[in-house]
SELUM-450592 format. One line per field, with one value per residue (C-alpha): x, z, y. Coordinates in pm, 1 decimal. Last residue first. Layout:
N
xx	[X|...]
zz	[Z|...]
yy	[Y|...]
***
This chain:
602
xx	[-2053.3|-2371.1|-2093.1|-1942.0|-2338.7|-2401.0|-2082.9|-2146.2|-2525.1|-2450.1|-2162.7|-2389.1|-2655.8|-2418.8|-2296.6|-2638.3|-2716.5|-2381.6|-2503.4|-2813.5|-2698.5|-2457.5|-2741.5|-2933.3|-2678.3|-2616.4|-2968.5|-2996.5|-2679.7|-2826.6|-3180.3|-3054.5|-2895.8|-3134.4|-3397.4|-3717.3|-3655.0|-3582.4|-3822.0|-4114.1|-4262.2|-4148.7|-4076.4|-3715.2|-3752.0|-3976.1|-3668.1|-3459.1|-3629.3|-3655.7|-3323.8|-3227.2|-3445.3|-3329.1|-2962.3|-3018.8|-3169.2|-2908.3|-2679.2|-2879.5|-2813.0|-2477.8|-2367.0|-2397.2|-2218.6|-1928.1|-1877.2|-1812.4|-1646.6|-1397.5|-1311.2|-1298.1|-1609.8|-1571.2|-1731.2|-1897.2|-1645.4|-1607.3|-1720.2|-1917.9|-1834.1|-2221.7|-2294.5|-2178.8|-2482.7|-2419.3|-2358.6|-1958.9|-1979.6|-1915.2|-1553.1|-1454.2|-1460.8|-1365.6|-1542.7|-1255.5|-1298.4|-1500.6|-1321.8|-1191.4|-1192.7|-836.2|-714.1|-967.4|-729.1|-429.4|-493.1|-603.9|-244.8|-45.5|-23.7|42.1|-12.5|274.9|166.1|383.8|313.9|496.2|141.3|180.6|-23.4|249.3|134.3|404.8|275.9|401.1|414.2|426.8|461.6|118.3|-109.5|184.5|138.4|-169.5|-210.4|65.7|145.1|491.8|785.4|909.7|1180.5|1308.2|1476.8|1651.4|1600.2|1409.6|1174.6|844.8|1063.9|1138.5|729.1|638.4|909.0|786.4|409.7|542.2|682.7|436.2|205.3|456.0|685.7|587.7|649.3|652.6|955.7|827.3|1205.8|1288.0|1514.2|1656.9|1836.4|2062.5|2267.8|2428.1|2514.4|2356.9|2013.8|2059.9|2197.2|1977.2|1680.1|1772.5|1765.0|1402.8|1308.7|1450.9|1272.9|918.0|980.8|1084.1|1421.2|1595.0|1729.9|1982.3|2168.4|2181.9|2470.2|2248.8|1970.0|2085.0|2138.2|1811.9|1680.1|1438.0|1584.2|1796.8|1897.6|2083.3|2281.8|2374.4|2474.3|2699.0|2869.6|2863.8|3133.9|2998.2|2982.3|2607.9|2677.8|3012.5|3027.0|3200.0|3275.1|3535.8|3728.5|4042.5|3911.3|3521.0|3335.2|3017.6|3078.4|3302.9|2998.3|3114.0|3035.7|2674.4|2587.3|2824.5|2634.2|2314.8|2456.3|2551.6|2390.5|2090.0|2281.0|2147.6|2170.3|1968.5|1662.7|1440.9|1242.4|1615.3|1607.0|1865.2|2072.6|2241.2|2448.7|2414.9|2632.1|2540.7|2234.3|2188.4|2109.1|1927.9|1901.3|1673.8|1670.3|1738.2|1768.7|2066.5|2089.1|2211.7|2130.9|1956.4|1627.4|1733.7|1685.7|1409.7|1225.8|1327.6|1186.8|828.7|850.4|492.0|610.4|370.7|98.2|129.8|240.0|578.8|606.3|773.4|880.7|1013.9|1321.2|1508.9|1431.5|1232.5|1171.7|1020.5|993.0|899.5|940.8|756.5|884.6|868.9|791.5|828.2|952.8|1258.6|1300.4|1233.4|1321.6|1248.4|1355.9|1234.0|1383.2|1468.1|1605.8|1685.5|1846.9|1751.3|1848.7|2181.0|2241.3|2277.8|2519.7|2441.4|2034.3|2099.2|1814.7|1701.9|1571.1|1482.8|1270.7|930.2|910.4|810.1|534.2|657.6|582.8|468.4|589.0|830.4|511.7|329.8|664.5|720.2|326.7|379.1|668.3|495.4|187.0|449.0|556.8|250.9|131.2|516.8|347.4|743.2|812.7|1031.3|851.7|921.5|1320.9|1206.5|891.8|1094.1|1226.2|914.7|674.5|892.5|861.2|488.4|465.7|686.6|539.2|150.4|339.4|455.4|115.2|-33.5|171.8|124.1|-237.5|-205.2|7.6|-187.1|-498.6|-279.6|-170.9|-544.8|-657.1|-356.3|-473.9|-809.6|-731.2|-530.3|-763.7|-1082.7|-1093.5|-907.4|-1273.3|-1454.0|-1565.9|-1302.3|-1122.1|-752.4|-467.9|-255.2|100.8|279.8|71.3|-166.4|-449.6|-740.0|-1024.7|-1336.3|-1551.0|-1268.1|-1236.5|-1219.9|-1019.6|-805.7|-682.8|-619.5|-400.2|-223.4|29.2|-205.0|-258.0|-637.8|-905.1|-1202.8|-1548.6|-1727.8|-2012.0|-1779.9|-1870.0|-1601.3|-1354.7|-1356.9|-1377.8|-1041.1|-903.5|-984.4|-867.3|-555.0|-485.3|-493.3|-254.7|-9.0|22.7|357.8|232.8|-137.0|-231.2|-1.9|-147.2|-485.0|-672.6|-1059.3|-1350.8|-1579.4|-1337.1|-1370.1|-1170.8|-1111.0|-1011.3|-754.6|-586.1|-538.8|-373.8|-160.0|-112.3|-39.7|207.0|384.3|420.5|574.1|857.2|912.1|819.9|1027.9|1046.4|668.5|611.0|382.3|64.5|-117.0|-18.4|-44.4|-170.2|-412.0|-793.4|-662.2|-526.5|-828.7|-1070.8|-851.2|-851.4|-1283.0|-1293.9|-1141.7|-1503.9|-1624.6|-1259.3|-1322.2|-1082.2|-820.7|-502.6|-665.2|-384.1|-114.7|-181.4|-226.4|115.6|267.0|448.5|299.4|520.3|677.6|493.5|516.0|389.9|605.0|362.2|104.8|-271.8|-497.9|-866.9|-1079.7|-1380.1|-1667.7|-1834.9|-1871.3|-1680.6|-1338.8|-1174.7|-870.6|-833.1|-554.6|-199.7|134.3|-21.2|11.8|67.8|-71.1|-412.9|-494.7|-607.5|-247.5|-88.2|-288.8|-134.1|244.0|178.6|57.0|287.1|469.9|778.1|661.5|387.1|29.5|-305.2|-466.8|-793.7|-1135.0|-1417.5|-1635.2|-1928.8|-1971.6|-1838.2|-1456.9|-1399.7|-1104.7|-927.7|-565.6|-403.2|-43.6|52.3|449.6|541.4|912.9|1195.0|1216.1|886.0|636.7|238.1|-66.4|-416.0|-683.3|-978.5|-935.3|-1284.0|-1337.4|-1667.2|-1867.8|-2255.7|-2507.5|-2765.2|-3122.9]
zz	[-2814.7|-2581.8|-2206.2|-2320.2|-2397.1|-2029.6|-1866.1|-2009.2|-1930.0|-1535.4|-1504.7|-1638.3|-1399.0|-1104.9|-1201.6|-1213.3|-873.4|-707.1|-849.2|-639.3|-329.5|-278.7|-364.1|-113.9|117.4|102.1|131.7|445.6|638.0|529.3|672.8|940.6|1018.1|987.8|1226.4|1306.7|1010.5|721.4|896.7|836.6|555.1|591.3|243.2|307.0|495.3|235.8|-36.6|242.3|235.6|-160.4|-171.9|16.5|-106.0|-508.0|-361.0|-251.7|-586.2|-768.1|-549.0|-572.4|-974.5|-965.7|-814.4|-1104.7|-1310.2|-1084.2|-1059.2|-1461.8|-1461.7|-1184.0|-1405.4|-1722.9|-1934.3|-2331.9|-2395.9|-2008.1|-1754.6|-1661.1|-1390.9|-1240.8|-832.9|-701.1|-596.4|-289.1|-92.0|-0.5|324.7|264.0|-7.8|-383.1|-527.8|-727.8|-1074.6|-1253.9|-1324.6|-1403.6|-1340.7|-1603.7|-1789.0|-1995.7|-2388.2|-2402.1|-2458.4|-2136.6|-1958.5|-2068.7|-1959.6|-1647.2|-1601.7|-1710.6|-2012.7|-2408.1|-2486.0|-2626.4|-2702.8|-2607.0|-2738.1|-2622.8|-2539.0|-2143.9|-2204.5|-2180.7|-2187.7|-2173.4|-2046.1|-2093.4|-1893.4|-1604.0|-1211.4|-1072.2|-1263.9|-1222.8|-867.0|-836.1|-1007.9|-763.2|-997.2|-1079.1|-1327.2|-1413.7|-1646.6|-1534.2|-1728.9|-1553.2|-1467.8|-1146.6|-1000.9|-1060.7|-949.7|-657.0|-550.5|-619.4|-391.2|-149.5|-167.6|-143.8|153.5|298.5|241.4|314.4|158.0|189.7|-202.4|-428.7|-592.3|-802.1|-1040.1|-1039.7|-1326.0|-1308.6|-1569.6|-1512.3|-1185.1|-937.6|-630.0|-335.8|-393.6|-503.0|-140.6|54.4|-191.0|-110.7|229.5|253.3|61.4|332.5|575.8|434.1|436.6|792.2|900.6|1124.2|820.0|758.1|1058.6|1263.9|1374.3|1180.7|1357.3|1700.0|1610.4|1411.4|1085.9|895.4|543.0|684.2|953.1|760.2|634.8|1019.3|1066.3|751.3|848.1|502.3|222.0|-48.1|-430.5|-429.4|-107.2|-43.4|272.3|637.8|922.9|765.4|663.6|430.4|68.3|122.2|26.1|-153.5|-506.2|-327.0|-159.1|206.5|402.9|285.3|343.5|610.4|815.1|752.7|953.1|663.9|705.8|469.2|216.9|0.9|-360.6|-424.9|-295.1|-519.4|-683.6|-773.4|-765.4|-1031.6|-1121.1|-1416.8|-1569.4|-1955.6|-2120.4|-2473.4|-2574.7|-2582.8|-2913.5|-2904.3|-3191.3|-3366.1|-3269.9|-3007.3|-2765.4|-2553.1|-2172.8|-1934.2|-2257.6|-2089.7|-2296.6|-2259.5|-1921.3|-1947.7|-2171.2|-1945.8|-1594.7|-1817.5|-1929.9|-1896.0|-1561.6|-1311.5|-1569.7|-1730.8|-1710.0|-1790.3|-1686.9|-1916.6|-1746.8|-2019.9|-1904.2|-2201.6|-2468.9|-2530.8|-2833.5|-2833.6|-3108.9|-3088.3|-3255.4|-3028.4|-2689.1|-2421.2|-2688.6|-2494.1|-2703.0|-2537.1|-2387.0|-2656.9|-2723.6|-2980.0|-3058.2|-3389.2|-3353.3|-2992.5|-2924.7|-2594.0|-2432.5|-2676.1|-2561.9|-2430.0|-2149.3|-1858.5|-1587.7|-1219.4|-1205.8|-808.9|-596.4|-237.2|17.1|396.1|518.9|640.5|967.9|1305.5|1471.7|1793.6|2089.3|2360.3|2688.0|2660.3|2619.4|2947.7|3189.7|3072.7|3138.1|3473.0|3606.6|3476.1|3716.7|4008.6|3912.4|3899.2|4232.9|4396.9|4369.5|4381.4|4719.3|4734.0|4431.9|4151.9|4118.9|4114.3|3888.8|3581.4|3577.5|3681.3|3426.0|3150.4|3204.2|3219.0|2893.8|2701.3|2833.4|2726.0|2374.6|2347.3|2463.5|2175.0|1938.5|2008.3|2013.6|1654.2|1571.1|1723.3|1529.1|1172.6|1232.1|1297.2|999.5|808.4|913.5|819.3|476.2|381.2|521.0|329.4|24.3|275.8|402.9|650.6|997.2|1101.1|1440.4|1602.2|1732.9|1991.5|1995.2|1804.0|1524.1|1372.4|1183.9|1140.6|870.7|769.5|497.1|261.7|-65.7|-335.0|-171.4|-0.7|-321.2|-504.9|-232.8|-252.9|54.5|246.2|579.3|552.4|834.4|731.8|772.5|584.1|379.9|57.6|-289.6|-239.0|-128.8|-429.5|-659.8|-520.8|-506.7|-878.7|-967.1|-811.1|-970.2|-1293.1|-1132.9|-1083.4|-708.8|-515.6|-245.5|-267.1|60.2|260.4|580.0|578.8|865.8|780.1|986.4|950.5|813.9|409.9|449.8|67.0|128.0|391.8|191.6|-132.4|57.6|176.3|-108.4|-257.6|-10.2|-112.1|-460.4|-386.9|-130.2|-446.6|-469.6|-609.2|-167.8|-193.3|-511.8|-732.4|-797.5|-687.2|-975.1|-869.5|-1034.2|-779.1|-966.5|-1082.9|-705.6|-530.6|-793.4|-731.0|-348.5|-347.6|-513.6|-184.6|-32.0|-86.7|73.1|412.5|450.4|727.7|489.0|113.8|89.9|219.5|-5.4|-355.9|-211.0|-285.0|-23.4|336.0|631.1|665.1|462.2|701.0|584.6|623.6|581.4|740.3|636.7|976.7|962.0|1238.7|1281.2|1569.8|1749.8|2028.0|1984.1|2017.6|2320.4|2392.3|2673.0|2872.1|2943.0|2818.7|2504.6|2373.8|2001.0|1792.5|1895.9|1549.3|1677.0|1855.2|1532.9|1387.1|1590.8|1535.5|1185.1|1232.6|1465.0|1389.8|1206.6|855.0|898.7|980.9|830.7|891.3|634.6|732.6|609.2|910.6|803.6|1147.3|1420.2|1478.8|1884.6|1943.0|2314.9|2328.0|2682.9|2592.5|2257.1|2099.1|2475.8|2487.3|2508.8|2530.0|2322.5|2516.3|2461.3|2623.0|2573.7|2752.7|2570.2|2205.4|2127.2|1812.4|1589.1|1809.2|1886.9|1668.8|1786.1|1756.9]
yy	[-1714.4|-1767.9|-1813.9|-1400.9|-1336.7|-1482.8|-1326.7|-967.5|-978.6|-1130.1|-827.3|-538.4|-672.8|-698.9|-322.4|-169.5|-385.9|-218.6|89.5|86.8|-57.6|263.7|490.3|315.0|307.7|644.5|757.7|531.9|747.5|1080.9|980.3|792.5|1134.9|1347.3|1139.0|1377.4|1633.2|1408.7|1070.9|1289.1|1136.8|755.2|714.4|686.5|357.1|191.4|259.6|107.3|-219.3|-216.7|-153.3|-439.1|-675.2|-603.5|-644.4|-989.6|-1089.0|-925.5|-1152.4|-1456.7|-1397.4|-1368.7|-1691.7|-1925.9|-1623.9|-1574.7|-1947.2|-1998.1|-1691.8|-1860.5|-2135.1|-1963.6|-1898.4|-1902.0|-2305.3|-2384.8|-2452.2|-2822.4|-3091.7|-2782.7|-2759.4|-2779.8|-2377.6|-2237.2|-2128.9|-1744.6|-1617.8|-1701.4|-1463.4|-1683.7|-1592.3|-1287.2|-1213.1|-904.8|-560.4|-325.2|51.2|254.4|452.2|155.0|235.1|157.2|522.5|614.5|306.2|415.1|799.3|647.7|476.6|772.5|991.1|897.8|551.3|303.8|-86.8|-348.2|-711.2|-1034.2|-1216.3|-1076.1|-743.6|-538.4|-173.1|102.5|451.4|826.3|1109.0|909.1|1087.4|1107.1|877.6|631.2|665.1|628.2|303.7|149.2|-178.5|0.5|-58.2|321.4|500.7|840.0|1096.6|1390.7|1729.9|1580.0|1843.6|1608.5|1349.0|1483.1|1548.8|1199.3|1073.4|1284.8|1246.5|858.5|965.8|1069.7|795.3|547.1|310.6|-70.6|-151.6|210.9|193.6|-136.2|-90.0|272.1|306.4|688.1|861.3|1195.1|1102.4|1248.1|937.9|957.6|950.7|568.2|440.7|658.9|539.7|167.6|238.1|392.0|62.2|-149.8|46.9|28.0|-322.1|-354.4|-361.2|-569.2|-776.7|-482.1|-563.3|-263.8|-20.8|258.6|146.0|310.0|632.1|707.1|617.5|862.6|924.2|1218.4|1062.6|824.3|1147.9|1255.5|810.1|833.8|1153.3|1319.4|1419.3|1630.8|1520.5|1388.2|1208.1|1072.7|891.6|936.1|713.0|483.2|839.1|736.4|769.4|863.1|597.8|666.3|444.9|215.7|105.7|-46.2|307.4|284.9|-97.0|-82.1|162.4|34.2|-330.7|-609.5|-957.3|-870.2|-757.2|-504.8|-420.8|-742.0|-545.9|-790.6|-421.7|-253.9|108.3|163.4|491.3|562.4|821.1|947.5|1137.4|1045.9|876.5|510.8|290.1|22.1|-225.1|-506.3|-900.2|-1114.7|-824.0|-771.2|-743.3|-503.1|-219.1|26.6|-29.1|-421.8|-409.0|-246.9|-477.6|-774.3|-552.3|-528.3|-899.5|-961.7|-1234.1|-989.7|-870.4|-503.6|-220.3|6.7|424.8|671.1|972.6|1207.1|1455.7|1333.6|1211.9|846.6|672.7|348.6|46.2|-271.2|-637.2|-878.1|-937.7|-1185.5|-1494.0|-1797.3|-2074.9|-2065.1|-1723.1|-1472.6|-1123.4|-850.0|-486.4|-343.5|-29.9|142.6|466.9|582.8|929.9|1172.9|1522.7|1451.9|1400.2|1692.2|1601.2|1527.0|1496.3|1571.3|1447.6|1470.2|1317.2|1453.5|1204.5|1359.8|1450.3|1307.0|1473.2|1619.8|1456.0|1707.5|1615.3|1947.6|2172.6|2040.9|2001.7|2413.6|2479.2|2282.3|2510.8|2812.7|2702.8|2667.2|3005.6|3180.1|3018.6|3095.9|3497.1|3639.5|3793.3|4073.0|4256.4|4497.5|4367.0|3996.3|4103.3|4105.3|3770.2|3593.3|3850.0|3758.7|3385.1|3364.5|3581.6|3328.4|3025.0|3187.0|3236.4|2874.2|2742.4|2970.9|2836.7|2461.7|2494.7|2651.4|2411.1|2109.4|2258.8|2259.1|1873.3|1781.8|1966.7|1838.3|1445.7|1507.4|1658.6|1359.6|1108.4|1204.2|939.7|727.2|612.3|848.2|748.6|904.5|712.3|828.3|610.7|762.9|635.5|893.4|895.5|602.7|650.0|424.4|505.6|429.9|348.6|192.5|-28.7|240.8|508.1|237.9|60.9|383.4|470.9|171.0|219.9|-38.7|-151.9|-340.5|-418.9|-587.0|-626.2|-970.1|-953.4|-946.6|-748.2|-449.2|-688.7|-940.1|-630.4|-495.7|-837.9|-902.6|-516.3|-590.4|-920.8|-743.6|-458.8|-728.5|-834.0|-840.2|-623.3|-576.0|-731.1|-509.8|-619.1|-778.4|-828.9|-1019.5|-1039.0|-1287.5|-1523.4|-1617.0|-1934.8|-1909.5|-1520.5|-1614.4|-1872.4|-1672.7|-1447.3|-1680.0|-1839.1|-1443.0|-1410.1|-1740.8|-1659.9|-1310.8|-1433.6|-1751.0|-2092.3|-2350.4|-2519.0|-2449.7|-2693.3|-2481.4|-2672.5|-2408.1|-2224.9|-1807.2|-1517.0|-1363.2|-1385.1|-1756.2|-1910.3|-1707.8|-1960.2|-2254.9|-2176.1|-2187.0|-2492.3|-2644.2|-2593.8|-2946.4|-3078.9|-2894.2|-2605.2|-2626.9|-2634.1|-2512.3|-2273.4|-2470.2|-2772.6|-2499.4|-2398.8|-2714.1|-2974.4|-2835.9|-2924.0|-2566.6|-2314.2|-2021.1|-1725.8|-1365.3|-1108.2|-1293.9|-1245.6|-1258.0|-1413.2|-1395.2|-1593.7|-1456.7|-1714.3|-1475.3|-1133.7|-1069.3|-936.4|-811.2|-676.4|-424.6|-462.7|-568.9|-644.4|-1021.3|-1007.5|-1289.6|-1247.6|-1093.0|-748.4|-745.9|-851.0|-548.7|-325.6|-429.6|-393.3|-66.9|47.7|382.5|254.0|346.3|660.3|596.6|405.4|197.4|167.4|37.3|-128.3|-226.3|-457.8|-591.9|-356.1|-326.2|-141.3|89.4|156.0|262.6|291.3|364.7|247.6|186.6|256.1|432.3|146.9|-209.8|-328.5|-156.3|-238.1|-38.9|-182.5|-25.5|-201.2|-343.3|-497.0|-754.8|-819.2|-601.9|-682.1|-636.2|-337.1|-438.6]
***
């Protein structure tokens, strides 16, 4: 019997002041949905999911969820008004037996529920949230951004947390890594109309130029039809007296047709000038150490790096990667040992807290206020890479239009913020880069372009980034901090690290007990070697081998039907999956349960 939809979008169309954001979108979420939505910065996502949320009110159509049916929404901005710790907001609603469930969210996502929310900062607060929405474990979950201000650690727990749940979801993402793993489907956005693969992210790429390379090709043939229509108007006024006003009228409508197409909006048009050669080695470091208290940030270590070499930094959020930079470049000075800069060097800084910006300033301030881009009499102009610009043509070129440019910069969304902050460092020639978590709301595309520049950049670029991808893409060379003041150099990018480590295999960590499941009697203390949440993990293990036992046993009798290949193909193809699916998820449960009980034995 077919289960009903979790949530059904009918019709909906939504303006906000100017051209429609949708016009007459329909989707339906079924029970154990998986998908990724996707689409460029500025074309609705957010906006979308609000409206799959309830928190949106279209300006037409349904929205209808299904009977019974939770939904959970994570909020980018959370408000914490009336609660005095963030452990308090994140168990708000819960019933007190179930509480056990925050402290377990609070340890896979880095936080200390104890925090007091007025200490707290924009990252803490997200991941309470976060942390709030998995303990409630909704039916169906929308998650926007979820891996924003997590350390790759607490990555790996929320990836694994995903992968195991019984619940569908709906996550916005720039972690591409993220979506391949967690994602059946997929959601794109573009120009209004949002399409439906049921393929995870793995696939989205090649979908999306497919689609693009078919609207060319449509395009191009429209344009030559236009062309042809037109000649044979002008030049059959002087063969006939009476043009055919059929042909005409049908021109008419081809013209209408072709100008109501919506281009597809382009990729930001960045660039980068490496200015000046250094000199070949640009950093040396011997022996450098730091301490904050009785906090040890940094045992004594050394690093080398010439230039052109694209070193990338790891590790847990509070490791001390953004300390070791700074002392790398020198803004602060080791406790002991020495670093010594190499000659000619000019630096740029993509700063993760966006302190470069001011949130009361309009775009056009921001640039035309920098004495580093003003142009010396010209309030309308900036210097860009030694050439004077209009500041609202080169805003343009990173995707703002007319209108934002006289904007305060606490309009903008994330991904816009961060857009900013590259117009601000692209301007300026440079020959070493510090790209502090670059990656936060940007993009697909222009990741690919960011990605893409610094693959052409003369320069040397040093890299703080959680976006696994990313550094497998761009780092020649990685720094692990592993939060105990160490710092160990590998050669490549995150999955070189990881082989180096021993780790091909992604990261098994603990996630909470499915909602399904029976939560187990809250121990009075973790057994000797088991953490909190290991302690959980392995109580609830076993029911889930159990579970997974049934279920490919039930489809193993489904394939055996003999003629089931030829009569049903695709039940076929969609039950092998599953059972191949089901079948390393038990490999990987058993794996975990042995691990955990020998780890519990010592």
């Amino acid at each position: 019997m077919a289960r009903a939809p979790l949530l059904q979008l009918s019709d909906i169309s939504l303006t906000f002041g100017g051209n429609p954001v949708f016009d007459g979108l329909s989707l339906t979420i079924q029970p154990g949905d998986r998908v990724a939505l996707v689409g460029r910065n500025g074309s609705g996502k957010s906006t979308l999911m609000k409206v799959m949320a309830g928190l949106v009110e279209p300006d037409r159509g349904e929205v209808v969820a299904g009977a019974g049916v939770t939904t959970g929404y994570m909020e980018q901005d959370p408000d914490l008004s009336g609660f005095a710790t963030l452990g308090e907001f994140a168990a708000s609603g819960l019933p007190e037996a179930e509480s056990y469930r925050v402290e377990m969210a609070a340890e896979g996502l880095k936080f200390d529920p104890a925090r007091p929310v007025e200490t707290a900062s924009g990252g803490e607060r997200r991941r309470a949230a976060l942390a709030r929405l998995l303990a409630q474990a909704p039916e169906l979950m929308l998650l926007d951004e979820p891996t924003n201000h997590l350390d790759i650690q607490a990555i790996g727990w929320l990836e694994d947390h995903l992968s195991q749940t019984r619940a569908a979801y709906v996550i916005i993402s720039h972690d591409r890594a993220f979506l391949r793993r967690l994602t059946r489907a997929t959601l794109w956005i573009d120009r209004g109309d949002v399409r439906r693969q049921e393929k995870g992210f793995e696939g989205f790429e090649d979908w999306r130029e497919s689609v693009w390379a078919a609207e060319d090709d449509a395009r191009h043939k429209l344009d030559r039809k236009i062309k042809a229509e037109a000649r044979w108007a002008v030049e059959g006024i002087s063969a006939r007296r009476k043009r055919n006003q059929g042909r005409v009228r049908a021109l008419a409508a081809l013209r209408a047709e072709r100008s109501a197409q919506i281009r597809r909006q382009g990729t930001a048009a960045m660039a980068l000038d490496s200015g000046p050669q250094s000199g070949k080695k640009v950093i040396e470091a011997k022996g450098i150490a730091k301490s904050f208290g009785d906090r040890t940030i940094l045992r004594p270590f050394d690093l080398l790096v010439n230039r052109g070499d694209r070193v990338a930094f790891v590790g847990p959020n509070g490791a001390g990667k953004t300390t070791l930079i700074k002392m790398l470049t020198r803004e602060i000075a080791p406790d002991a040992g020495t670093v010594t800069l190499g000659t000619n060097l000019e630096l740029a800084v993509f700063d993760q807290t966006r302190s470069a910006l001011n949130p009361d300033q309009t775009l056009w301030e921001s640039l035309t206020g920098d004495p580093d881009m003003r142009v010396s009499g010209r309030a309308d102009q900036v210097m860009v890479r030694g050439q004077p610009r209009h500041v609202v043509a080169y805003l343009k070129d990173f995707l703002f239009d007319d209108a934002q440019a006289r904007a305060p910069i606490r309009s903008l969304s994330g991904g816009e913020k961060a857009r900013l902050l590259l117009a601000r460092l692209m301007a300026r020639p440079s020959n070493m880069l510090v790209l502090d978590e670059p990656t936060n709301d940007l993009d697909v595309e222009t990741l690919d372009l960011l990605q893409d520049l610094l693959g052409d950049y003369d320069g040397t670029v040093l890299l703080v980034s959680h976006d696994r991808d990313f550094i497998d893409r761009v780092a020649d060379t990685t720094v692990a901090m592993e939060g105990d003041g160490r710092a160990t150099v590998y050669a490549g990018g995150w999955s070189d690290y990881r082989a180096q480590r021993g780790e091909e295999a992604p990261v098994v960590l603990e996630s909470a007990p499915r909602k399904a499941e029976t939560a187990p009697d809250r121990p009075k203390a973790a057994k000797s070697g088991l953490s909190f949440t290991e302690r959980h993990r392995l109580d609830a293990l076993p029911a889930v081998i159990e579970r997974l036992e049934a279920e490919i046993a039930k489809l193993s009798e489904f394939l055996a039907q003999p003629d089931l290949f030829t009569t049903a193909p695709a039940k076929f193809q969609k039950a092998t999956e599953a059972l191949a699916e089901r079948q390393q998820a038990l490999s990987e449960a058993e794996d975990e349960w042995l691990a955990l009980e020998e780890k519990a034995s010592a």
